[in-house]
N, C-alpha and C positions, 0 to 999 in steps of 0.2 A: 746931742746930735748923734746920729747913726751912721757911719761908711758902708757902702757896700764893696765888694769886690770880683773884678771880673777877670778872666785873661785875655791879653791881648790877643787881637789879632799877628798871626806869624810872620804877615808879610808889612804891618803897621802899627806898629809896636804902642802907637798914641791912640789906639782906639780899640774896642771892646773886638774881640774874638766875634765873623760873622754869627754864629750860631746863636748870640748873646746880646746882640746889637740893639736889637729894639726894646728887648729889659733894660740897657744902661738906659736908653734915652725916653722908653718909658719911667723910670726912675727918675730920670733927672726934670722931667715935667711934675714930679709931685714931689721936688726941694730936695731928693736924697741923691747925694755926690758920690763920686763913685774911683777908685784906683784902680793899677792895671797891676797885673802880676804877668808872669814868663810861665806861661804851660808846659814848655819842651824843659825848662828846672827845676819846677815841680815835679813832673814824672819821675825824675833823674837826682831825687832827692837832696838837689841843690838848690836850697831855702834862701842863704844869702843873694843869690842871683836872683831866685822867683820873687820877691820881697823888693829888690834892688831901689822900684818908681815907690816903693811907697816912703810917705813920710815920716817922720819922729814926731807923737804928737805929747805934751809935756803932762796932759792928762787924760787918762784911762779914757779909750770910749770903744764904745759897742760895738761891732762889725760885724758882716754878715758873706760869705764868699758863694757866689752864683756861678758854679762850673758842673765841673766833671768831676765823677767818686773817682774816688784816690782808694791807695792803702791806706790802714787805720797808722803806719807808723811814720806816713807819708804828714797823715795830718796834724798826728802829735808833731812833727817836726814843724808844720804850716803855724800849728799853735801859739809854739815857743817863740818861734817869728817875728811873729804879726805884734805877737804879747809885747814884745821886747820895742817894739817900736810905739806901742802904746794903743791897739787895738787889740780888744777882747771879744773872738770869736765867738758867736752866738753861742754854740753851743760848745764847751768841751770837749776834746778826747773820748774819755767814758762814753759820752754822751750821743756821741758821734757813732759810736761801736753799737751802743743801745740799740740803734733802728738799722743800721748796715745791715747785721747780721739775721735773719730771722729768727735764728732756733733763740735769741737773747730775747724775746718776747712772745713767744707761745704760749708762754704759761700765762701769759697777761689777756692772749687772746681767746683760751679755753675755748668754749663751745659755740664762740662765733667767727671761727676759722676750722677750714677744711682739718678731718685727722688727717696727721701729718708723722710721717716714719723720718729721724735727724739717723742720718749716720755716716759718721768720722770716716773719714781718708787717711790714712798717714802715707798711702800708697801698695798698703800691703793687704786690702778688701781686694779678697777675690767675686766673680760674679755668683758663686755656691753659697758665699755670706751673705751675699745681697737678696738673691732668691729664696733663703731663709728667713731673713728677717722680712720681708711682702708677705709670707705666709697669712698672716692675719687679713691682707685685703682679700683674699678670697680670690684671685683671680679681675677683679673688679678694674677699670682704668683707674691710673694713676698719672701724676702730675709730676713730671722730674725737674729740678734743677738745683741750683746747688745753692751753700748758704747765705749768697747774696743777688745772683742774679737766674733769672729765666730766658729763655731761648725760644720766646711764644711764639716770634716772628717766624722759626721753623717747626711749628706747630706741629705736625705730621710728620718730622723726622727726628728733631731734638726735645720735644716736647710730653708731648702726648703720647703715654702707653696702653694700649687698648685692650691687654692682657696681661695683667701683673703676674700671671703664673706661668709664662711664655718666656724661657729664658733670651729666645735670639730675640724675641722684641727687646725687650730689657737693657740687653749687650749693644742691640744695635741704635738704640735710645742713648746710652750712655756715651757710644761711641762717638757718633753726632756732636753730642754735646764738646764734646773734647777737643773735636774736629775744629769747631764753631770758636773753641772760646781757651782750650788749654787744661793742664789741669782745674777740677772742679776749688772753689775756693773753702775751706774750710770741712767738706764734703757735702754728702748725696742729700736731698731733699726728696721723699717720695709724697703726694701730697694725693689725699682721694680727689676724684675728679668729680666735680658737681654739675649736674648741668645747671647754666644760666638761661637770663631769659636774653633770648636775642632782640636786635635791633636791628640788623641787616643781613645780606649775606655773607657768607665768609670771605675770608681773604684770601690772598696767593697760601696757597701750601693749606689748604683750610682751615685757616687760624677762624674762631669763630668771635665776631660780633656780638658782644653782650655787653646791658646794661649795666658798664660802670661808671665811675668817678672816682676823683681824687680831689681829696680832701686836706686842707694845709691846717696844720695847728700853727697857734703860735701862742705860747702860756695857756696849752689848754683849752683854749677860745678856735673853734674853726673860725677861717679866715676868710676860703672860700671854696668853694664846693667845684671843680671843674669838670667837664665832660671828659671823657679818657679817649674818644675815638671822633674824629670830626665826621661825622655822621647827625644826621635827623636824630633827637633825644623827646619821644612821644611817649614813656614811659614814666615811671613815678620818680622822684627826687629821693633821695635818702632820706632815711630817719636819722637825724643826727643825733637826738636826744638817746637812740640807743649805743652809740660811740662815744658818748660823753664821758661815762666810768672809766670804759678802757682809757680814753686819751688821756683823762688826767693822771691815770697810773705810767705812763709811760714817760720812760727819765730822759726828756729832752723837752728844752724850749720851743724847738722850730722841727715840724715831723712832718711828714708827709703821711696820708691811713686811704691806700686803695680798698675798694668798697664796689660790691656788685651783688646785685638781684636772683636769687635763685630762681629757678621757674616756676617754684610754690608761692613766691612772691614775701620770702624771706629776705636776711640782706645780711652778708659773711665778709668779712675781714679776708683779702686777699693777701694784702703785703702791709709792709710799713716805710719807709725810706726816711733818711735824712733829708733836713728840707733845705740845707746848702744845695745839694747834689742830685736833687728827684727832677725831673723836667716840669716846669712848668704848663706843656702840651702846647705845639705848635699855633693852635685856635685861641687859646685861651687870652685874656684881655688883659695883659699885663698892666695896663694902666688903671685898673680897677685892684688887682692884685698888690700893688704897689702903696696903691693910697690906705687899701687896709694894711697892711704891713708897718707902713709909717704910724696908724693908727695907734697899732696894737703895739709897737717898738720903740720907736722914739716916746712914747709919752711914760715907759716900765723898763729901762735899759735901768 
């Protein structure tokens, strides 16, 4: 058998975190049980307390945790944990690192991911270094964010540079970003901007609507294909037979592989996510999502 794991709710400690709710109990209609962990002792890198509801079980089983991305040393420590009570996290540590970070699978995504400029922070890149290394996009837009997360939702101010050869866009892109979120994690991501094909209008700040999806592995096997945007989807489904190399090169059990349409009617590797920590997408049918999971997990654990 399989556990999953969710965090409680902060103010009802015996039941799933609102954001989470209807995965436990979509879960629990296709026979997978599910524990509660402490969110605010996880942050706070105190494992004995986040751990506290779960039980000792006397032999090894499978787990799988349905939350929020953590630090990678946050989850080495969730690892040790769980391990020790006799739950073995889908995926590893390593493994967890694999798809968190980007620039850890680029080279796996080659030519079916935007070119992409990786460059390190230690805090001492100035913006003359940054606008050195853009040289090569020509001035072209570019795609910022850092090596785990993006800032699409402010599209037009943390996002999207519409002159790579313009330092105050750049500075004031970066700046945003920082605003928004802290220092960058890991450092800078400059990604060429493609256009997609749309699907609706854009959004606040105009963030644009395009056809994509996300896509769950789990051992390799897509699980299920989900809309990314709850919007009308009159366009074509992915090819998945062409993400099939990639996925099975990619060292994780349970991954998540965002996937969208160019306007030539190609189909590029956006991101990759861990598939503890990726969202499921508000629309999307967890109870359909759940029965393939059980599928594909409980029968290869």
């Amino acid at each position: 058998m399989m556990k999953l794991l969710f965090c409680h709710d902060p103010l009802a400690e015996k039941q799933a975190d609102a954001r989470f709710i209807h995965e436990a109990q979509a879960a629990l209609s296709v026979g997978l049980d599910h524990h509660l962990l402490d969110h605010d002792a996880l942050t706070r890198g105190n494992m004995a307390r986040a751990v506290r509801h779960v039980p000792w079980y006397r032999e090894e089983m499978l787990a799988i945790f349905r939350g929020w991305e953590m630090p990678e040393r946050h989850y080495d420590l969730l690892y040790e944990a769980l391990l020790s009570r006799g739950l073995r996290l889908i995926n590893t540590p390593d493994q967890y690192v694999h798809t968190l970070y980007l620039p850890e699978t680029l080279m796996l995504l080659g030519a079916h991911t935007p070119r992409t400029l990786v460059l390190r922070d230690d805090g001492a890149l100035t913006l003359a270094d940054v606008m050195q290394a853009l040289a090569p996009f020509a001035g072209k837009p570019v795609i910022l964010r850092d090596f785990v997360h993006c800032q699409k939702h402010r599209w037009g101010t943390a996002c999207f540079i519409r002159a790579s050869d313009n330092p105050q866009q750049v500075d004031t892109a970066m700046q945003a970003f920082m605003d928004l979120q802290g220092r960058p994690v890991g450092g800078w991501l400059f990604r060429e901007y493609v256009e997609l094909t749309p699907l609706a209008p854009p959004l606040s700040d105009h963030l644009p609507l395009a056809l994509e999806y996300r896509l769950v592995y789990a051992d390799g096997v897509c699980i299920a294909a989900l809309h990314h945007w709850d919007t009308s989807y009159a366009g074509a489904s992915p090819p998945l037979e062409q993400f099939t190399l990639i996925a099975q090169q990619v060292r994780s059990r349970f991954f998540t592989m965002d996937v969208a349409q160019r306007i030539d009617g190609t189909w590029i590797v956006i991101d990759l996510g861990d598939g503890q920590t990726a969202s499921l997408l508000a629309h999307a049918d967890a109870h359909a999502f759940y029965r393939a999971l059980v599928a594909q997990f409980d029968t290869t654990a």
